[in-house]
N, C-alpha and C positions, 0 to 999 in steps of 0.2 A: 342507903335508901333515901337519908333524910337530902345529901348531896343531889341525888338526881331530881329530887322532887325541884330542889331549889334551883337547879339548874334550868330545869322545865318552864319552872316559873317565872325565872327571868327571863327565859324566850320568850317566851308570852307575851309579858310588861312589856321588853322591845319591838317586838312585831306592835301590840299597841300604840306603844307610843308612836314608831312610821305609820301605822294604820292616823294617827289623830294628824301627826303631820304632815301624811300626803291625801289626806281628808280635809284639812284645813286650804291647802294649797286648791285642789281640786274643787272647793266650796266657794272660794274665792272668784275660780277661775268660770264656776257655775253660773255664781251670782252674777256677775258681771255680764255675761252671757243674759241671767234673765234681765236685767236693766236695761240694756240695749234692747232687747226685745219689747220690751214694757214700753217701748217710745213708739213702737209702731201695732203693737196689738196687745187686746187685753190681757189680762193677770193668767188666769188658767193656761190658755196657749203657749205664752211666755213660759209658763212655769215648764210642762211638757217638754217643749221644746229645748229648755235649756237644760231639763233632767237626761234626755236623748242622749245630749251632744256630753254631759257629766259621767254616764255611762260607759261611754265608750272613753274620754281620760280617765274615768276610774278604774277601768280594766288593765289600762298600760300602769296605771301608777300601782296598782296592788301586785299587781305581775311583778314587776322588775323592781321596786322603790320594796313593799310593804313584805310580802311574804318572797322574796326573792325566787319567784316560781321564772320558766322560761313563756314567752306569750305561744299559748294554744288555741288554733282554731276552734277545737272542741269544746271549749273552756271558755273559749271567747261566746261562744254561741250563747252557753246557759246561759252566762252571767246576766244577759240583759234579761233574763225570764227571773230570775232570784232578785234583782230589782224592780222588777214589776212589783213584788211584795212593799218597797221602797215610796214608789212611786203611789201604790193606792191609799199606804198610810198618811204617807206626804202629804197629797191630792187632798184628802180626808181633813188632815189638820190646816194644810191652806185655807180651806174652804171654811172651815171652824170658824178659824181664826179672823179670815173676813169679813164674813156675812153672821159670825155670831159674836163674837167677840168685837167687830170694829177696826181691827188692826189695818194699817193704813196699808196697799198690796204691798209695799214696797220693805216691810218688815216681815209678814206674816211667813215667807219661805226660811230665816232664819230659824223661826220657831221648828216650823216643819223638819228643818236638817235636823237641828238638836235634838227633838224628839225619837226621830229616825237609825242616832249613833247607835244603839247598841245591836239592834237587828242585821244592822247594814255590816257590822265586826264580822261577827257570827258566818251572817252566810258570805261573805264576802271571800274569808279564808276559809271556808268550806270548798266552794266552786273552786277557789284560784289555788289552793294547794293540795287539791284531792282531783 
């Protein structure tokens, strides 16, 4: 018993870990996304818009990189509705972080991602490998 717990466990930690590195990769690839936008429209829109377009490489990267599921239409659908949850905590803490805190725009989406990590695990491999 005590083998398979451990065995389980180390799947987990690995999926994990792909989950942090193609979360870091995909964050990157976000971020950069909202920067470019931040040059031609305000902070929120920017953010949106580049949460959209993170969405959908988050789907391909947790499909085939993280939980090595195959890509499903079905699967594809939810996912952007399980990051809705994503996006209004996100939304939430951008905004915090702006307009209450002072954070310059161009920080304040970090916070939001890191805030977001654990939530984004959970349902993430719920949707893509159920």
């Amino acid at each position: 018993m005590r083998a398979h717990l451990r065995r389980a466990l180390d799947g987990r930690r690995s999926e994990f870990v792909r989950f942090l590195i193609g979360g870091i990769s995909n964050t990157v690839f976000t971020y950069a996304i909202y920067l470019l936008l931040l040059m031609f429209f305000p902070a929120m829109p920017s953010y949106i818009a580049s949460f959209i377009i993170g969405i959908i490489s988050g789907y391909v990267i947790n499909s085939l990189f993280v939980f090595s599921s195959k890509l499903n239409l079905k699967r594809f659908a939810v996912f952007p509705l399980v990051q809705l949850v994503n996006l209004l905590a996100g939304s939430a803490i951008l905004w915090i972080g702006i307009n209450t805190i002072g954070l310059d725009a161009r920080v304040a989406p970090l916070l939001s991602i890191a805030a977001t990590i654990p939530i984004n695990f959970v349902l993430s491999r719920v949707v893509v490998k159920h």
